[in-house]
C-alpha positions as a printed Julia matrix, in Angstrom:
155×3 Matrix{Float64}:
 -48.95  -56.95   47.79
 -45.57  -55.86   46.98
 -42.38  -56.82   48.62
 -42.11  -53.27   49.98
 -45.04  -52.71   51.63
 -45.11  -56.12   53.17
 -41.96  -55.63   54.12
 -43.32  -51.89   55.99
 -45.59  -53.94   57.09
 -43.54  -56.32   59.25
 -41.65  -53.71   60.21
 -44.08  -52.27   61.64
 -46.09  -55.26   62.84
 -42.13  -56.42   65.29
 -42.26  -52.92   66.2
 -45.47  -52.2    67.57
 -45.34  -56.23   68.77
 -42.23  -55.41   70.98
 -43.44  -52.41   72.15
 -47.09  -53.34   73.45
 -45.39  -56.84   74.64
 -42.7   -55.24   77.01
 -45.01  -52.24   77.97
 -47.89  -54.56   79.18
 -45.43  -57.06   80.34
 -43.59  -54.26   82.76
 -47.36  -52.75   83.56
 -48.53  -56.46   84.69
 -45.33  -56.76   86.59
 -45.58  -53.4    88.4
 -49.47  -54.86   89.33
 -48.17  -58.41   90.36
 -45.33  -56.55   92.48
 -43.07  -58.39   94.7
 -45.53  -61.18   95.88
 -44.91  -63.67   93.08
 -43.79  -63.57   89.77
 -45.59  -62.77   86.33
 -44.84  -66.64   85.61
 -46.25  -67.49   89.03
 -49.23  -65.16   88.43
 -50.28  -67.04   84.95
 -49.8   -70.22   86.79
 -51.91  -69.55   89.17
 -54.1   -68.02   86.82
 -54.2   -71.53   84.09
 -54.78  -73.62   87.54
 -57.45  -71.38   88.48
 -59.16  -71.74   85.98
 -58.92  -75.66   85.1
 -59.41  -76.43   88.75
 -57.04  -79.04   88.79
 -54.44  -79.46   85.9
 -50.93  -81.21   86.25
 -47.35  -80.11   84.98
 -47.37  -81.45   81.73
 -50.74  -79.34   80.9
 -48.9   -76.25   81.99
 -46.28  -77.47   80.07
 -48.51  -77.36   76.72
 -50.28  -74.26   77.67
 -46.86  -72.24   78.28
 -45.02  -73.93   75.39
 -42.15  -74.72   77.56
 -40.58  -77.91   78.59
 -41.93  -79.54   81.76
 -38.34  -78.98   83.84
 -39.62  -75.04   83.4
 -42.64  -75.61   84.53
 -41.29  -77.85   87.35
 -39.39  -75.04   89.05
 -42.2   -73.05   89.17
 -44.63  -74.98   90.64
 -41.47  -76.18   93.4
 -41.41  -72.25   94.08
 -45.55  -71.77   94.4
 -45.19  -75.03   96.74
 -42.59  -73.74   99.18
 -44.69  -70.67   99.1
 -47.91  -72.11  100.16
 -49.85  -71.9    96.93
 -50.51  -75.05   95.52
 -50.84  -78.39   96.67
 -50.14  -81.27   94.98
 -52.32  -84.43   94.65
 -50.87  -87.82   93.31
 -53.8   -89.91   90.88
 -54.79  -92.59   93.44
 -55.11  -94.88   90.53
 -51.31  -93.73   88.92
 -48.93  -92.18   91.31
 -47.09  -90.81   88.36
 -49.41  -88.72   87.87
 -49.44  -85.18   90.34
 -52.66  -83.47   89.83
 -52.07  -79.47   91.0
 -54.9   -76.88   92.73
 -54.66  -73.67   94.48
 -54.77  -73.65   98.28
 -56.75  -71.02  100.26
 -53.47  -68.6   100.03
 -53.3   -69.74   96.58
 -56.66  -68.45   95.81
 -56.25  -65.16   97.94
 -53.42  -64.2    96.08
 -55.0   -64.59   93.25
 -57.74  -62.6    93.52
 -56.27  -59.92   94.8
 -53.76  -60.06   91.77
 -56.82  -60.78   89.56
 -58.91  -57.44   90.62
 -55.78  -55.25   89.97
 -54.59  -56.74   86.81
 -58.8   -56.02   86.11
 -58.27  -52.81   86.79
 -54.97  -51.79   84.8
 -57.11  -53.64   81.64
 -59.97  -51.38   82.47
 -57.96  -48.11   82.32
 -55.95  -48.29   78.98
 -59.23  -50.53   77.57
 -61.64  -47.58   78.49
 -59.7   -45.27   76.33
 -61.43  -46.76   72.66
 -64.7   -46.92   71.72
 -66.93  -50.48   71.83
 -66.31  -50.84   67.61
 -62.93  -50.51   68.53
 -62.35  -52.96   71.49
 -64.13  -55.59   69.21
 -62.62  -55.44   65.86
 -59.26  -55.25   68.02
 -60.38  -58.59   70.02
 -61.45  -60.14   66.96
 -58.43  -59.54   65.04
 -56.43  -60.72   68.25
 -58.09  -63.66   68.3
 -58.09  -64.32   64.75
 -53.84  -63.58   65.19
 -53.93  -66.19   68.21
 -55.51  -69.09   65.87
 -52.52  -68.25   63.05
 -49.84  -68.31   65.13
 -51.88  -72.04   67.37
 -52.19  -73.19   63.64
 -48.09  -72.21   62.35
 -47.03  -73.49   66.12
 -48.71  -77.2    65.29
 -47.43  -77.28   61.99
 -43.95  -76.79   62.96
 -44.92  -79.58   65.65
 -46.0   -81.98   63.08
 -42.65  -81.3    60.9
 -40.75  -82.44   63.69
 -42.75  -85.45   64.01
């Protein structure tokens, strides 16, 4: 490939990137509204759906450091969200669930995040929603596979 159409390429690439990344970030946000934030929302979302997870997990799964993650599970806590559960064999250890509220909220967010999905998704055929998925996916595992190299170098 030549060094100008790669270079098109990434231009365009950042571009559309930025774009679909703030749009979808703002149209989340709009959904979430002023119950919790969008950080919140995916934390309640990764707890969810591990059941039980603690803050270094979330730590790993947001590729932030644990004092990040720290604040927002103190904010979900105050709020009535979470509850936290020490390991009854290693008190270090804080394991973190939904409550009830937790799980309310949740849902709720869940079904209109669902349905914000559904109405830009709806717009492409099925070819197109799986080609797009599969090269999404296929983008994901790069970027997992660049993000534990650079790891590895810093090892």
């Amino acid at each position: 490939m030549c060094e100008q159409t790669l270079k098109d390429l990434v231009d365009r690439y950042t571009a559309v990137s930025f774009s679909v990344t703030t749009l979808a970030g703002s149209l989340v946000k709009e959904e979430i509204g002023s119950e919790i934030t969008s950080d919140q929302y995916y934390t309640l979302k990764t707890i969810y759906q591990t059941g039980s997870c603690t803050s270094t997990h979330l730590a790993e799964v947001f590729a932030v450091k644990k004092s990040a993650i720290t604040a927002i599970i103190n904010r979900m806590w105050d709020k009535g969200l979470i509850k936290r559960t020490r390991d009854e064999n290693d008190r270090r250890i804080v394991y973190l669930t939904l409550t009830e509220q937790g799980e309310e909220i949740y849902f709720m967010l869940e079904r209109r995040i669902y349905k914000l999905v559904e109405s830009f998704i709806s717009k492409f055929d099925e070819a197109e929603i799986s080609q797009f998925l599969k090269t999404y996916e296929k983008l994901n595992e790069v970027l997992i596979e660049i993000k534990e190299n650079k790891v590895e170098k810093q090892s």
